[in-house]
DSSP file (Angstrom, degrees, kcal/mol; ACC not computed):
  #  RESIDUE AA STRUCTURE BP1 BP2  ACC     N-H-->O    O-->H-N    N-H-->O    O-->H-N    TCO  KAPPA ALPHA  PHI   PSI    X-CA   Y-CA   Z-CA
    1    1 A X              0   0    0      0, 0.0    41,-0.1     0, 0.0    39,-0.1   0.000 360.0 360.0 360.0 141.3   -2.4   74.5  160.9
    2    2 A X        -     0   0    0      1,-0.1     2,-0.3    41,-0.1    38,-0.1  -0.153 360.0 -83.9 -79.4 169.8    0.6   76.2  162.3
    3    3 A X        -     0   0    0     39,-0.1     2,-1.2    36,-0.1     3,-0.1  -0.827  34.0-133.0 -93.6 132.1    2.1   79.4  160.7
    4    4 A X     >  -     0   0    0     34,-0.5     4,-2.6    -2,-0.3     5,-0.1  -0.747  29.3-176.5 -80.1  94.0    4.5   78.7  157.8
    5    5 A X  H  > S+     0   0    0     -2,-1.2     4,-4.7     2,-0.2     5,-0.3   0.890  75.4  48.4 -83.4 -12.5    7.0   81.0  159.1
    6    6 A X  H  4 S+     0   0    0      1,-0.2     5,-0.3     2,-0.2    -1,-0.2   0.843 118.7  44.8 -44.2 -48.5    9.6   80.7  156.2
    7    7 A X  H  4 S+     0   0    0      2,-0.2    -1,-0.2     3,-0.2    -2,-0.2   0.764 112.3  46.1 -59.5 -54.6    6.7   81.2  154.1
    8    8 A X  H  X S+     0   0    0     -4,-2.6     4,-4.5     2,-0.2     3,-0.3   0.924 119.9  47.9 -70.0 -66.3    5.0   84.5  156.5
    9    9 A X  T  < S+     0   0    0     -4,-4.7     4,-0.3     1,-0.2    -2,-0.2   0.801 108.8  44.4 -74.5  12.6    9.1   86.1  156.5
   10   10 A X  T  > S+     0   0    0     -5,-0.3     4,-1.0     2,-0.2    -1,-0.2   0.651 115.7  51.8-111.8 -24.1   10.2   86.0  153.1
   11   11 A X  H  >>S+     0   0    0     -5,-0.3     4,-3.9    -3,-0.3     5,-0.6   0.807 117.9  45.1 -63.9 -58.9    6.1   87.5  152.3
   12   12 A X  H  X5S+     0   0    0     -4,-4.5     4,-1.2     1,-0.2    -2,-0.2   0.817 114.5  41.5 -70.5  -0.8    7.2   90.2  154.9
   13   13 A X  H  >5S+     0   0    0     -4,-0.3     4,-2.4     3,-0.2     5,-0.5   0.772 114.6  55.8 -94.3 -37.9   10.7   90.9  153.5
   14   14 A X  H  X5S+     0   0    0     -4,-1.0     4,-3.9     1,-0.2    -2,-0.2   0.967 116.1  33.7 -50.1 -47.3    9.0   90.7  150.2
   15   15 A X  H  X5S+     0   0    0     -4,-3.9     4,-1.8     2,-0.2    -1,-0.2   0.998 116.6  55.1 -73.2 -46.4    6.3   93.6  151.3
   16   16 A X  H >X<S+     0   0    0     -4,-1.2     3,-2.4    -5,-0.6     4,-2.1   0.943 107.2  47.6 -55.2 -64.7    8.7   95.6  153.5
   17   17 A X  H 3X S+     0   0    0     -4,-2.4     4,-3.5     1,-0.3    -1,-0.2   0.882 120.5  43.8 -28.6 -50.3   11.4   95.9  150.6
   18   18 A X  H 3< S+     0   0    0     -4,-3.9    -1,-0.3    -5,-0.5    -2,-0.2   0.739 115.4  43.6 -73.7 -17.0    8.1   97.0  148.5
   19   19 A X  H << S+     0   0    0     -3,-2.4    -2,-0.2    -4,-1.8     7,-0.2   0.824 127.1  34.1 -94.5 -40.6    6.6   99.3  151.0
   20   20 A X  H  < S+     0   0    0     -4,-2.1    -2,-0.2    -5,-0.2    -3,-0.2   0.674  99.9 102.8 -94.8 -27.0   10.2  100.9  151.8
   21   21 A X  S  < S-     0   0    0     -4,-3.5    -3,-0.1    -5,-0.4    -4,-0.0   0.493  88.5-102.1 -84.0-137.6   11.8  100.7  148.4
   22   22 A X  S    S+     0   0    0      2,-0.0    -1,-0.1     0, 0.0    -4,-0.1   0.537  85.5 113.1-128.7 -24.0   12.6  103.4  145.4
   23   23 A X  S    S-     0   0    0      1,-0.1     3,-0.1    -5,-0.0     0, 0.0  -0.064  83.3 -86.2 -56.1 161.7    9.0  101.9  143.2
   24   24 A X  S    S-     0   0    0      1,-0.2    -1,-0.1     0, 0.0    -3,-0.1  -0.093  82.8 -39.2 -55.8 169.5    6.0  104.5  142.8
   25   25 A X        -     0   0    0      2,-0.0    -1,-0.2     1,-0.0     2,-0.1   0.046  62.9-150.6 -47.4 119.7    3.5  104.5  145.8
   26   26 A X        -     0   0    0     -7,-0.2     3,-0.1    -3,-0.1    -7,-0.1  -0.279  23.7-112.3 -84.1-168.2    2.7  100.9  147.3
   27   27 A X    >>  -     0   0    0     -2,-0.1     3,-2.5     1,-0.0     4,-0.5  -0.618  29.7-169.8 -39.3  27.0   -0.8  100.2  149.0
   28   28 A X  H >> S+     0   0    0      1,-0.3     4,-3.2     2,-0.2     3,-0.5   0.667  81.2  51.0  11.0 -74.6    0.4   99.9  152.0
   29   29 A X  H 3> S+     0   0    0      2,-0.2     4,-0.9     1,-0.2     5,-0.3   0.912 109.4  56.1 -47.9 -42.5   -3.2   98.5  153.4
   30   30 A X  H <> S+     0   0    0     -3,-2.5     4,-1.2     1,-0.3    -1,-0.2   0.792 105.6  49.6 -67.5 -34.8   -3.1   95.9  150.4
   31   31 A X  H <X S+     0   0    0     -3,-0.5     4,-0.7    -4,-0.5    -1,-0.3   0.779 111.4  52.0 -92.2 -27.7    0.4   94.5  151.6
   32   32 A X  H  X S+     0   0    0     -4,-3.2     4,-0.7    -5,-0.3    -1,-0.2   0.719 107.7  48.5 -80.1 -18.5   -1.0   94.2  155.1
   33   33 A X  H  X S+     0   0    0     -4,-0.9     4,-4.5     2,-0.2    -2,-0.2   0.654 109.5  49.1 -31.9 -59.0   -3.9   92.3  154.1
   34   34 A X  H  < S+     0   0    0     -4,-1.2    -2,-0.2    -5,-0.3    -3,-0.2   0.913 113.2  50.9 -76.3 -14.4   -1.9   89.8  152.0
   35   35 A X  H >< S+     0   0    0     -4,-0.7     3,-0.8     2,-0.1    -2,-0.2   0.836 112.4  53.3 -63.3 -47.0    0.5   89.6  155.5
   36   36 A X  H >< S+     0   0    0     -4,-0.7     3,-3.0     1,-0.3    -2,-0.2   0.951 102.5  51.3 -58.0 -53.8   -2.9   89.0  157.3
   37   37 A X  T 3< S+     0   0    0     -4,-4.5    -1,-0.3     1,-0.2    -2,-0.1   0.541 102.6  64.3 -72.7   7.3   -4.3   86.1  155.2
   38   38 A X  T <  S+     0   0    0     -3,-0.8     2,-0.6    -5,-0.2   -34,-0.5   0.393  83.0  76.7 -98.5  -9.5   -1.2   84.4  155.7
   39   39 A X  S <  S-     0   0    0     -3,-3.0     2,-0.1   -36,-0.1   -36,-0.1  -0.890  88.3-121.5-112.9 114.5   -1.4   84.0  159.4
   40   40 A X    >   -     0   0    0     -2,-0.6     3,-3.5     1,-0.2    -2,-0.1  -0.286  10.2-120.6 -64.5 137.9   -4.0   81.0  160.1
   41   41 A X  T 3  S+     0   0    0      1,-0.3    -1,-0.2    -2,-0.1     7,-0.1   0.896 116.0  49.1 -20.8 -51.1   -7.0   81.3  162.1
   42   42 A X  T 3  S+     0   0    0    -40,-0.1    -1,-0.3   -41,-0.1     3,-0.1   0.462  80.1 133.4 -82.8  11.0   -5.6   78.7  164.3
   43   43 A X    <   -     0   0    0     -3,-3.5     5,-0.3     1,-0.1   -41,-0.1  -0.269  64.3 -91.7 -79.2 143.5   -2.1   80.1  164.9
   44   44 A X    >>  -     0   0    0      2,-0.1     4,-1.9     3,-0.1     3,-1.5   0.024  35.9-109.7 -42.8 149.2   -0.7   80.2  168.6
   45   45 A X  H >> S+     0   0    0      1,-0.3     4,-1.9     2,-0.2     3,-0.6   0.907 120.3  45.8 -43.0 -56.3   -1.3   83.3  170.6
   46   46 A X  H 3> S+     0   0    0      1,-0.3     4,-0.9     2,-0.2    -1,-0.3   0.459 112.0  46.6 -52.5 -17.1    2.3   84.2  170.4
   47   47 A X  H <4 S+     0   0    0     -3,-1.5     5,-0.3     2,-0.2    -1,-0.3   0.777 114.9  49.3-100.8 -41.1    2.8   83.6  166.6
   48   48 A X  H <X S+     0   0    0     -4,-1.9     4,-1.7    -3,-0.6    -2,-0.2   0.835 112.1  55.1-103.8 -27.0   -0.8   85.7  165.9
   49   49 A X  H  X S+     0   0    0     -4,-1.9     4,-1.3    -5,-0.2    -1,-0.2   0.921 114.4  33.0 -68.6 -54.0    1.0   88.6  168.5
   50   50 A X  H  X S+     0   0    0     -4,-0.9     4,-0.6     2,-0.2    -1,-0.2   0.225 117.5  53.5 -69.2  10.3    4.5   89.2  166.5
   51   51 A X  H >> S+     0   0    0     -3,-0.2     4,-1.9     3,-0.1     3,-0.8   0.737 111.1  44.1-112.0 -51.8    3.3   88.8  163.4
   52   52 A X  H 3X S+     0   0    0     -4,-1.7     4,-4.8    -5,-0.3     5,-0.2   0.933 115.5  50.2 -50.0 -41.0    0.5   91.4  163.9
   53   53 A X  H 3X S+     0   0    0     -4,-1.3     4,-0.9     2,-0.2    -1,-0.3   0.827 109.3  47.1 -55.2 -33.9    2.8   93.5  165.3
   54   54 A X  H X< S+     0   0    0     -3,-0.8     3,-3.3    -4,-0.6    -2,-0.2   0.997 118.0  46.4 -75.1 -74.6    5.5   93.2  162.4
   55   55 A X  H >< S+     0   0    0     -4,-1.9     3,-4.8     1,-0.3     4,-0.5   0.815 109.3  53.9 -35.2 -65.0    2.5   93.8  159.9
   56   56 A X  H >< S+     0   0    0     -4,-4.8     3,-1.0     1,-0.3    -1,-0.3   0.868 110.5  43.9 -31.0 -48.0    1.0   96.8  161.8
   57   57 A X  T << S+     0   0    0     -3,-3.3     3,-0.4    -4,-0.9    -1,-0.3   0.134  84.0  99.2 -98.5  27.5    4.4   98.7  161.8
   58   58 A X  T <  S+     0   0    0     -3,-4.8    -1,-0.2     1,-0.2    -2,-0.1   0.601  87.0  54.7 -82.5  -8.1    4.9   97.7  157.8
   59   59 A X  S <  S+     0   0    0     -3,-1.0     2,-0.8    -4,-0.5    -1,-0.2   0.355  87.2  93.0-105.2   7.5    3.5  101.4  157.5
   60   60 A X  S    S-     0   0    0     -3,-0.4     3,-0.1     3,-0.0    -1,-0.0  -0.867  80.4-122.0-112.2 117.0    5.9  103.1  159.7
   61   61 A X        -     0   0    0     -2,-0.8     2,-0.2     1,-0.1    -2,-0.1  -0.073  35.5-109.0 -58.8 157.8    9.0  104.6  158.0
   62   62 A X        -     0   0    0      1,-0.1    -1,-0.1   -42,-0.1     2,-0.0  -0.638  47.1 -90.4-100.5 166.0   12.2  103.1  159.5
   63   63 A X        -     0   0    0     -2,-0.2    -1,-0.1    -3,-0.1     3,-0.1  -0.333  47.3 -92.8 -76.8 146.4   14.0  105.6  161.6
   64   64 A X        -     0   0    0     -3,-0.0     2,-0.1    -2,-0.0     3,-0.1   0.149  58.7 -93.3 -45.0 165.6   16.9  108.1  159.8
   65   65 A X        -     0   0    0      1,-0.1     2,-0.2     3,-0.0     3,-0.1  -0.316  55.8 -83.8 -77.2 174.8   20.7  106.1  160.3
   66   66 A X        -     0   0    0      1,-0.2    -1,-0.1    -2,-0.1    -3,-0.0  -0.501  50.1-110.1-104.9 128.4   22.5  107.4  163.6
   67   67 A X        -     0   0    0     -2,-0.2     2,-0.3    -3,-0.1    -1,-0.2  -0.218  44.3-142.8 -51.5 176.9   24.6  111.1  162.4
   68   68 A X        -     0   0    0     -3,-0.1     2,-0.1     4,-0.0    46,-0.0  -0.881   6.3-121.5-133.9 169.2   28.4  109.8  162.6
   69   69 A X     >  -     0   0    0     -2,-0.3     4,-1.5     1,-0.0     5,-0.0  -0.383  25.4-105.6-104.1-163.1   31.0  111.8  163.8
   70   70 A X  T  4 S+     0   0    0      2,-0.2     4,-0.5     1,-0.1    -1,-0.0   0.973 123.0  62.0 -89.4 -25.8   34.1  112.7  162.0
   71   71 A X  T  4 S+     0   0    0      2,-0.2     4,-0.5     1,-0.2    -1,-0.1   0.655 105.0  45.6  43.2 -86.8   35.9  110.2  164.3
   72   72 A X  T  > S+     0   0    0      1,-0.2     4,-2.1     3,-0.1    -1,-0.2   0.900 110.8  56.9 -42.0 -66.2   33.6  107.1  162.9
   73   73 A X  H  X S+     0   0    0     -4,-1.5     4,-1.1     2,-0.2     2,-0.3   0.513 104.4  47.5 -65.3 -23.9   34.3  108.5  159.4
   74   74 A X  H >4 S+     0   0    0     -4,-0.5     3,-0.8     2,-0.2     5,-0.1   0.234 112.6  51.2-118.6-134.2   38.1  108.3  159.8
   75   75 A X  H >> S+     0   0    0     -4,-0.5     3,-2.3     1,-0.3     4,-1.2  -0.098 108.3  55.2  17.1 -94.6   37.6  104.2  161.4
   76   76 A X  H 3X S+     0   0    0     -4,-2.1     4,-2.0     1,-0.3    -1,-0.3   0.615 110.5  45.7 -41.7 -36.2   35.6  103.4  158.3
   77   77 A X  H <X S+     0   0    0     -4,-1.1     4,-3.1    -3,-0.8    -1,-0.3   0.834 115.7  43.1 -64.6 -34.3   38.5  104.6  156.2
   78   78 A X  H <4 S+     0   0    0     -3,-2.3    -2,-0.2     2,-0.2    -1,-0.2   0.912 110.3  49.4 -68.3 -23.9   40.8  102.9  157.9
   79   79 A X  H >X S+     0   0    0     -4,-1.2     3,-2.4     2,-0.2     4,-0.8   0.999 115.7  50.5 -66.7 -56.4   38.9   99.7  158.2
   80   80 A X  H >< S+     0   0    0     -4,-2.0     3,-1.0    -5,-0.3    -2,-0.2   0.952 113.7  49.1 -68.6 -34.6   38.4  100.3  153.8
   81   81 A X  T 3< S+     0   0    0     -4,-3.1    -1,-0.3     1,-0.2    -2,-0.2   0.375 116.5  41.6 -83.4  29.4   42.4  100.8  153.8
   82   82 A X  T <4 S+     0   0    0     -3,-2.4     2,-0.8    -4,-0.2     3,-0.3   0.047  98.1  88.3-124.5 -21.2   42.9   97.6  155.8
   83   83 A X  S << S+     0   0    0     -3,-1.0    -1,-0.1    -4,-0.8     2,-0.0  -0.884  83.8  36.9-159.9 118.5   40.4   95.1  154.3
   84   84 A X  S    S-     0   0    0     -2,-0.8    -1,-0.3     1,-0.1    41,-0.0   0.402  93.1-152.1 -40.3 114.5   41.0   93.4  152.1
   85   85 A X        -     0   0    0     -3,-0.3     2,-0.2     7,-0.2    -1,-0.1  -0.092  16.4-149.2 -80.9 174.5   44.5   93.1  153.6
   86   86 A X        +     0   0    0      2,-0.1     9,-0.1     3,-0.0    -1,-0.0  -0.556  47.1  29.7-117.0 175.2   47.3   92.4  150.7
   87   87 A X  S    S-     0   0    0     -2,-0.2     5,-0.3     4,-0.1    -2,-0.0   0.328  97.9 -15.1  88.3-168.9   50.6   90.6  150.6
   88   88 A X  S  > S-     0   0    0      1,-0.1     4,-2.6     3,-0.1     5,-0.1  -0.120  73.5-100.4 -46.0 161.0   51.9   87.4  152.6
   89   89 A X  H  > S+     0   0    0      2,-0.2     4,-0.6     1,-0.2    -1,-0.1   0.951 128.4  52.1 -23.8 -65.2   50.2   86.4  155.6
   90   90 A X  H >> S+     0   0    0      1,-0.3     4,-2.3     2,-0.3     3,-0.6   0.889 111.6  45.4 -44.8 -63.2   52.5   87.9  157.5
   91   91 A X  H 3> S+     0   0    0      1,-0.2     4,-1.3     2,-0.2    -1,-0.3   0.946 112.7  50.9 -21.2 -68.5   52.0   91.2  155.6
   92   92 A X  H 3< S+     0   0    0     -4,-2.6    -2,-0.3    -5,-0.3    -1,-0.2   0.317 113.6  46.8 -93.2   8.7   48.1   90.9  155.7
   93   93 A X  H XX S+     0   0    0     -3,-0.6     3,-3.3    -4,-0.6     4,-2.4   0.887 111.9  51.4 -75.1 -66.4   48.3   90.3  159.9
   94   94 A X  H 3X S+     0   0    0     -4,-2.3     4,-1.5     1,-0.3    -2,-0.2   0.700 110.9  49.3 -18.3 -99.4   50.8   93.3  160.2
   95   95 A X  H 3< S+     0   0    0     -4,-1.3    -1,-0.3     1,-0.3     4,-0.2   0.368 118.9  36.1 -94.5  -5.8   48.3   95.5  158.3
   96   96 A X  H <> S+     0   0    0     -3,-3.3     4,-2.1    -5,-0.2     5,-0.4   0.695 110.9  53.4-115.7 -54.1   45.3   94.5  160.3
   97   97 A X  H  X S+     0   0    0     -4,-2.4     4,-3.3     2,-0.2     5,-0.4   0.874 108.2  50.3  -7.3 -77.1   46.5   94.2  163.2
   98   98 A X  H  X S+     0   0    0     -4,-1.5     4,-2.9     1,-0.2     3,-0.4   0.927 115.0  55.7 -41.2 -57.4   48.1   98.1  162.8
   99   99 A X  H  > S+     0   0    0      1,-0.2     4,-2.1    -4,-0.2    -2,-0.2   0.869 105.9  44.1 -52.3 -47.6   44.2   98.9  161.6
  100  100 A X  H  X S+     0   0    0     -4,-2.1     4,-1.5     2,-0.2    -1,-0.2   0.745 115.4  45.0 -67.3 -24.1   42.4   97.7  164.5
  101  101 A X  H  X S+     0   0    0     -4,-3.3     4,-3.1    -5,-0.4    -2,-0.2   0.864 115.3  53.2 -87.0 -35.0   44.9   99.3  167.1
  102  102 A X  H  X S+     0   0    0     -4,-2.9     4,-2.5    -5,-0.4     3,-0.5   0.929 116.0  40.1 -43.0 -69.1   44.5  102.9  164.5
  103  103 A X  H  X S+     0   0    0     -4,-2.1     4,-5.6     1,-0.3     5,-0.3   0.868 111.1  57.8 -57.8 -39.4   40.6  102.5  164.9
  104  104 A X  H  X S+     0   0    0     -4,-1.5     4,-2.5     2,-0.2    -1,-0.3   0.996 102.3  58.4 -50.2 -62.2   40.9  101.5  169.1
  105  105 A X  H >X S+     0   0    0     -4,-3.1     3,-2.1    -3,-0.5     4,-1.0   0.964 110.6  41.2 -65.3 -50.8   42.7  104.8  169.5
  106  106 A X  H >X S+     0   0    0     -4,-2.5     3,-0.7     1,-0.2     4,-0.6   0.955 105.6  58.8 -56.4 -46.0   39.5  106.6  168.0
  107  107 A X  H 3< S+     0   0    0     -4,-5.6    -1,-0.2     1,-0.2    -2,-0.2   0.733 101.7  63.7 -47.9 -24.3   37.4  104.8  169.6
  108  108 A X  H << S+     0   0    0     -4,-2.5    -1,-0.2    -3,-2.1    -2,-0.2   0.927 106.1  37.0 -24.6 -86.5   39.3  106.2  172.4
  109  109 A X  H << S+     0   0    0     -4,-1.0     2,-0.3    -3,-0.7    -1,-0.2   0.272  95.4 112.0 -63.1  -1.0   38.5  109.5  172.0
  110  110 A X  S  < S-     0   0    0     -4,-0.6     4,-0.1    -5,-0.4    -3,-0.0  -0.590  76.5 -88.7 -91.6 155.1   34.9  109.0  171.0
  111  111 A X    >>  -     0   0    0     -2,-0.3     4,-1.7     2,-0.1     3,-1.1   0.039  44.4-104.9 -67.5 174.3   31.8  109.9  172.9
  112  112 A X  H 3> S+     0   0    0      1,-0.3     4,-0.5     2,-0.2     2,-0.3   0.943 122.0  55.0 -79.8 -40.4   30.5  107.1  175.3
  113  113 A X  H 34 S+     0   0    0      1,-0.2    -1,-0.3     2,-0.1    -2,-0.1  -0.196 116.4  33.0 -80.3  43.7   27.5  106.5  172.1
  114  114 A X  H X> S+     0   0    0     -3,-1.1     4,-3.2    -2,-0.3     3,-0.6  -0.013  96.2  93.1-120.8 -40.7   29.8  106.0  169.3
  115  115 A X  H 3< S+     0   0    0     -4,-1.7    -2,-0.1     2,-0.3    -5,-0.1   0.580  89.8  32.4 -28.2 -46.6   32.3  104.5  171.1
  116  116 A X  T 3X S+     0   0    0     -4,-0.5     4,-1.6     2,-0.2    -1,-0.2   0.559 113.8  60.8 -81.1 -35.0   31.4  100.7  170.7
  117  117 A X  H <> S+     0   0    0     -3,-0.6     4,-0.7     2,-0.2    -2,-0.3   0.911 107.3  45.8 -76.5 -33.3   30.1  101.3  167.2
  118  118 A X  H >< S+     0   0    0     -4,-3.2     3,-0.5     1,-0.2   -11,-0.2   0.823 115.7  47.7 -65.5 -26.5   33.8  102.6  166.3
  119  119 A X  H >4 S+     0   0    0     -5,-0.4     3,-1.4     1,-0.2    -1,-0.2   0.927 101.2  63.0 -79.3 -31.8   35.0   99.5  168.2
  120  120 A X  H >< S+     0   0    0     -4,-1.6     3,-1.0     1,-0.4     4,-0.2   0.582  92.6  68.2 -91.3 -25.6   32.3   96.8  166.2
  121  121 A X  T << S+     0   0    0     -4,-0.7    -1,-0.4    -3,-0.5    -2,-0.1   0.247  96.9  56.0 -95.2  41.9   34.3   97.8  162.6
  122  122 A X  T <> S+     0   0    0     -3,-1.4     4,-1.3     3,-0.1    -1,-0.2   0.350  85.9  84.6-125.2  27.7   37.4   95.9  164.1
  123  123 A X  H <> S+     0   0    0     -3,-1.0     4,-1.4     2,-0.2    -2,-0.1   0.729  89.5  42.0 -35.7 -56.5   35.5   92.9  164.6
  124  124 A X  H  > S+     0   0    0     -4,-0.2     4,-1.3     2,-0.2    -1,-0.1   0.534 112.3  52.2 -76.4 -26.5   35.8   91.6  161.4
  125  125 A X  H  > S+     0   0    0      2,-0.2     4,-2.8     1,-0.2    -2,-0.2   0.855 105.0  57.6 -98.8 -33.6   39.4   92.3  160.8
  126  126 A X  H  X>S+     0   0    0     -4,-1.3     4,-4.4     1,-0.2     5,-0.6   0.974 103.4  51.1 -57.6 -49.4   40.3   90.8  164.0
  127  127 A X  H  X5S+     0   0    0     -4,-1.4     4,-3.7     1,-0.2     5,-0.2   0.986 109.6  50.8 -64.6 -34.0   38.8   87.4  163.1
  128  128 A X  H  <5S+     0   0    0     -4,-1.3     4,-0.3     2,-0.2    -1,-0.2   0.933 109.9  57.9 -57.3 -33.7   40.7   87.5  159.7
  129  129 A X  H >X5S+     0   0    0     -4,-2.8     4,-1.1     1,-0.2     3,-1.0   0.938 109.0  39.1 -20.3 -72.5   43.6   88.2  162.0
  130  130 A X  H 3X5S+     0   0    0     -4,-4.4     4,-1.8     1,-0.3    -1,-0.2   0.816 108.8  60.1 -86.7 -24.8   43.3   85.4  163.9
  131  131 A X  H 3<<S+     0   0    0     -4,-3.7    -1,-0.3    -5,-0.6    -2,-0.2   0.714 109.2  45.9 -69.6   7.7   42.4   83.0  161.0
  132  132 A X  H X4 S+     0   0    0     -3,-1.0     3,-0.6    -4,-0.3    -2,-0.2   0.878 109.6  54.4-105.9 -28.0   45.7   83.7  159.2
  133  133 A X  H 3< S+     0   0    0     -4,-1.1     2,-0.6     1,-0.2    -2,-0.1   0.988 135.2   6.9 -56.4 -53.7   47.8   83.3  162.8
  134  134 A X  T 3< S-     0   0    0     -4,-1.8     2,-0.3    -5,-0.0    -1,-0.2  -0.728  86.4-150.1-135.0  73.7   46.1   79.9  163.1
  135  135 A X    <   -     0   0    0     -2,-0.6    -4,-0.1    -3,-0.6     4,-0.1  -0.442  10.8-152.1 -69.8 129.9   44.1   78.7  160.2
  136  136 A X  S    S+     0   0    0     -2,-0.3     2,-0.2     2,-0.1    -1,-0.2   0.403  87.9  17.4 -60.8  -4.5   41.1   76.3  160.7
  137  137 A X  S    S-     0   0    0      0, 0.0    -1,-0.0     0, 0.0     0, 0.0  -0.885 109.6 -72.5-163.4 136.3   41.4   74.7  157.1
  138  138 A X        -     0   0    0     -2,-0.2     2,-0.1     1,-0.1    -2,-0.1  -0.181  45.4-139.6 -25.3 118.3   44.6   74.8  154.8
  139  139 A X        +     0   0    0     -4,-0.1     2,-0.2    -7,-0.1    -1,-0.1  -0.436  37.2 157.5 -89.2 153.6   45.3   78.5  153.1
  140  140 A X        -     0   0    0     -2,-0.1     0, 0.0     0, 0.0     0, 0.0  -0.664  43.4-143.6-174.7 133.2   46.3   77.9  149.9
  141  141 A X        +     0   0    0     -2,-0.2     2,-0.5     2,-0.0    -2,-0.0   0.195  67.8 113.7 -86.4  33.8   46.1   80.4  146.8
  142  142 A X  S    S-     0   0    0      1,-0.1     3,-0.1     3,-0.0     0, 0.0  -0.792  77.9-115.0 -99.9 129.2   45.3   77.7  144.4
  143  143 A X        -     0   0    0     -2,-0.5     2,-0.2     1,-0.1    -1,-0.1   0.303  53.7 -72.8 -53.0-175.0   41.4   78.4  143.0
  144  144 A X        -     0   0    0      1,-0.1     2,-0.2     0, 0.0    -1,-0.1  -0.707  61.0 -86.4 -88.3 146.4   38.9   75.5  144.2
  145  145 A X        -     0   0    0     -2,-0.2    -1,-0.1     1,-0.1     4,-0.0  -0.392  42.5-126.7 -28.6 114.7   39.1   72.0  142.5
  146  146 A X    >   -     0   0    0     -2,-0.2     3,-0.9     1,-0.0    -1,-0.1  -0.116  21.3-119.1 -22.1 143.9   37.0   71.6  139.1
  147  147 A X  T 3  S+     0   0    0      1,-0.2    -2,-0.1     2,-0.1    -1,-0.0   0.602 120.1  47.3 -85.4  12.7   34.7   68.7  139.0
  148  148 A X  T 3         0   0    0      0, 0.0    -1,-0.2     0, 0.0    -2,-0.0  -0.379 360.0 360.0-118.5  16.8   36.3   67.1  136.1
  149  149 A X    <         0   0    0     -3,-0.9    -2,-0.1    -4,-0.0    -4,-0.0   0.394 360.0 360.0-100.4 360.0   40.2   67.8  138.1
C-alpha cells in the first residue's frame, strides 16, 4: 500500500501546529509515533526517507524570524499604506504604483541580505497593478450574483 500522503501531511501539520503551538507540553515522542504508524511497511525508499526526516525534526524548535532593519520596517508600512489601494482604478494604479517605486528605493539602500526581501513586498502590489491596467475578467463593483437573481 502506498503512503496516503494527503492523509501523512495534514497528520504532520496537525502534530507540528501541536508540538509548536501556545497548548501545555505535547509528547513530542507520542506525536512521532502516531507520524510513524502512518507510513506503511511497504512505502518507497524515498517516501520512508522524507517522511522520517520530517518526523525526526518535529522536535526541533523552528529557527527565530530574520532581525529586520529599520529599512524593511518602513517597506512594510508603505506596502500597509498602499494595499488595499482606494479610489478609481486609475487612483488605485497611481497609488501602487508610487508604493512599489517608494519601497524599490529602500531596497536600494538595503544590505545585499535584505535587499530582495524588501523587493518581494512589491510583488503583490505589482500584480494588482497590472490586473487593473488590463483585467483578465470584467471589474465590476456589483457583489456576486445570488442563486435565486
Amino acid at each position: 500500500m502506498p503512503l496516503d500522503l494527503p492523509a501523512f501531511n495534514d497528520a504532520y501539520i496537525r502534530a507540528r501546529d501541536r508540538v509548536r503551538g501556545d497548548a501545555p507540553a505535547v509528547d513530542v515522542t507520542a506525536e512521532q509515533e502516531r507520524l510513524r504508524a502512518l507510513v506503511p511497511a511497504d512505502a518507497t525508499d524515498h517516501d520512508r526517507t522524507w517522511t522520517a526526516r520530517l518526523i525526526d525534526r518535529l522536535g526541533t524548535p523552528p529557527p527565530p524570524p530574520p532581525a529586520r532593519s529599520e529599512l524593511y520596517m518602513q517597506a512594510e508600512q508603505i506596502h500597509a499604506e498602499v494595499y488595499p489601494p482606494q479610489g478609481t482604478a486609475e487612483e488605485k494604479i497611481a497609488q501602487l504604483e508610487a508604493g512599489r517605486h517608494r519601497i524599490w528605493s529602500l531596497a536600494d539602500r538595503a544590505t545585499p541580505d535584505e535587499e530582495y526581501d524588501i523587493r518581494a513586498l512589491t510583488y503583490d502590489l505589482k500584480y494588482l497593478e497590472d490586473v487593473l491596467r488590463d483585467p483578465p475578467f470584467p471589474l465590476t463593483d456589483e457583489p456576486f450574483p445570488t442563486p435565486d437573481a
